[in-house]
N, C-alpha and C positions, 0 to 999 in steps of 0.2 A: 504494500500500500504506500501512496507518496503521501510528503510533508504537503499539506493541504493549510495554507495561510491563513485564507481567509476563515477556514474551518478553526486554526487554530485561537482567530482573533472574536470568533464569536464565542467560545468557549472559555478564554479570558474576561471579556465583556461583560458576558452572563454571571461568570463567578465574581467578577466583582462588584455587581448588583447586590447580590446576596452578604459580600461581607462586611462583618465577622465571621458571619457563618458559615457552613456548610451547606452544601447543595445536595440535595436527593438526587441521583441521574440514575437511578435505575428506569424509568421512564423515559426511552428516548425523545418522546418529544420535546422534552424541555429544551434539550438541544437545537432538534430541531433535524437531528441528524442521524444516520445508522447508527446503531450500537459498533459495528467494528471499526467505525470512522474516528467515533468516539473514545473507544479502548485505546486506539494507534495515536491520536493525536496526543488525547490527555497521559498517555507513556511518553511520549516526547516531550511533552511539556513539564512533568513532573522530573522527570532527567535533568533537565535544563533549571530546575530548581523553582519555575514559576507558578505553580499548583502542587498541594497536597492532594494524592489520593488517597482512597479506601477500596479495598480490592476482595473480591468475596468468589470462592470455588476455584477449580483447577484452570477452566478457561481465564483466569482472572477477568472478570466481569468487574467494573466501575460501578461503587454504589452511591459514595459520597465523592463529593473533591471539593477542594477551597480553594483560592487563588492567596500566593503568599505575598507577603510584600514587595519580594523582587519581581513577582508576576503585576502590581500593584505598579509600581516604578515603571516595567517595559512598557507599559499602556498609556503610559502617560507622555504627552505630549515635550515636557522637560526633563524628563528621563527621574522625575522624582525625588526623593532624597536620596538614594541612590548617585545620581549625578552629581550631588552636593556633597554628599559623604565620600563620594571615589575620586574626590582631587586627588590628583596626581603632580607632587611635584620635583620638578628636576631642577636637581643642582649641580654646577659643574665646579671645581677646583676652580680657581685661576690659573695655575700649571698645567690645566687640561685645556683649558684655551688658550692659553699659550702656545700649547701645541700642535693644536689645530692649526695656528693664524701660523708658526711655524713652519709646519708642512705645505702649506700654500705659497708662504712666500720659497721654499727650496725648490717647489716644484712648477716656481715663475718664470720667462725669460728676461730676470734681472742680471746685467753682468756680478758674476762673483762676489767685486769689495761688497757693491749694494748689498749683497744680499747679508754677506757678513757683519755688514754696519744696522740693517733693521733688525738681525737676529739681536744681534747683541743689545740693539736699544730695546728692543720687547723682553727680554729676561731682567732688566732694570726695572722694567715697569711694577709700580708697587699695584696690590690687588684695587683697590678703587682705579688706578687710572684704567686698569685689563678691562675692569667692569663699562668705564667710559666708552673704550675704546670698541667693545661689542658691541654697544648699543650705535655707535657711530657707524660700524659694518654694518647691522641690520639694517640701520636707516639706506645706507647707500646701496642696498643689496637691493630695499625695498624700490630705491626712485631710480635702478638702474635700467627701469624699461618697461615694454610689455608682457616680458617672459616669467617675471615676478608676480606679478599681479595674472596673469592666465594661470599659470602655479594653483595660487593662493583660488583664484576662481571654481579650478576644478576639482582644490581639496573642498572648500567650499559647500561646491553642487553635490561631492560625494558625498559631505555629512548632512546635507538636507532631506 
């Protein structure tokens, strides 16, 4: 049987109608849907950690199921507190970006001394200027053209 979406987002929907509670689906219709559509999806779903089941006999037949919080969160339009709770943040050394900016300038067509003379002035740099000096990169990365901004476009359209 295939992952059926829209099967799955009415079966989310539905149980989140109902919570706190639990849902009786022993009654397909409440679904809306077969029973074996029902068993395969709400097992995917429960997998994936978005629904609690309740599972009864060999055939495991669905009698109850709830919709959990991180099923609560995926339905929601701003991803929930889940999205607020799963900041993610990165931090780099300044030594790591130093390195970076290093590896760019060694692998530039700057004649040699240059290249020697920015090396050695970026390992001087104390961490607030390293910090300066990124946000001055991104700037210029950013107004360096079209191909930045189509970039940023099409990560953009991706997370829409």
């Amino acid at each position: 049987m295939p992952i059926n979406r829209p099967a799955q987002l009415t079966i989310l929907t539905t149980l989140a109608k109902a919570y706190p509670g639990e849902l009786d689906i022993q009654n397909p219709d409440v679904l809306g849907m077969d029973r074996e559509t029902i068993a395969f999806q709400l097992s995917y779903l429960q997998e994936h950690g978005l629904v609690s089941c309740k599972w009864a006999g060999m055939d495991r037949t669905p009698i109850l199921a709830k919709i959990t919080a991180p099923g609560l969160d995926f339905i929601e339009k701003d991803g929930g507190l889940s999205a607020i709770l799963g900041v993610v943040t990165i931090r780099l050394h300044d030594d790591t970006i130093k390195e970076l900016i290093a590896q760019r300038i060694l692998g530039s067509d700057l004649p040699q001394p240059d290249k020697r003379r920015y090396l050695d002035a970026l390992r001087e740099l104390p961490a607030e200027s390293t910090k300066h000096l990124v946000l001055k990169l991104v700037d210029m990365g950013l107004e360096s053209g079209p191909q930045a901004m189509r970039w940023l476009e099409k990560l953009f359209a991706s997370l829409a």
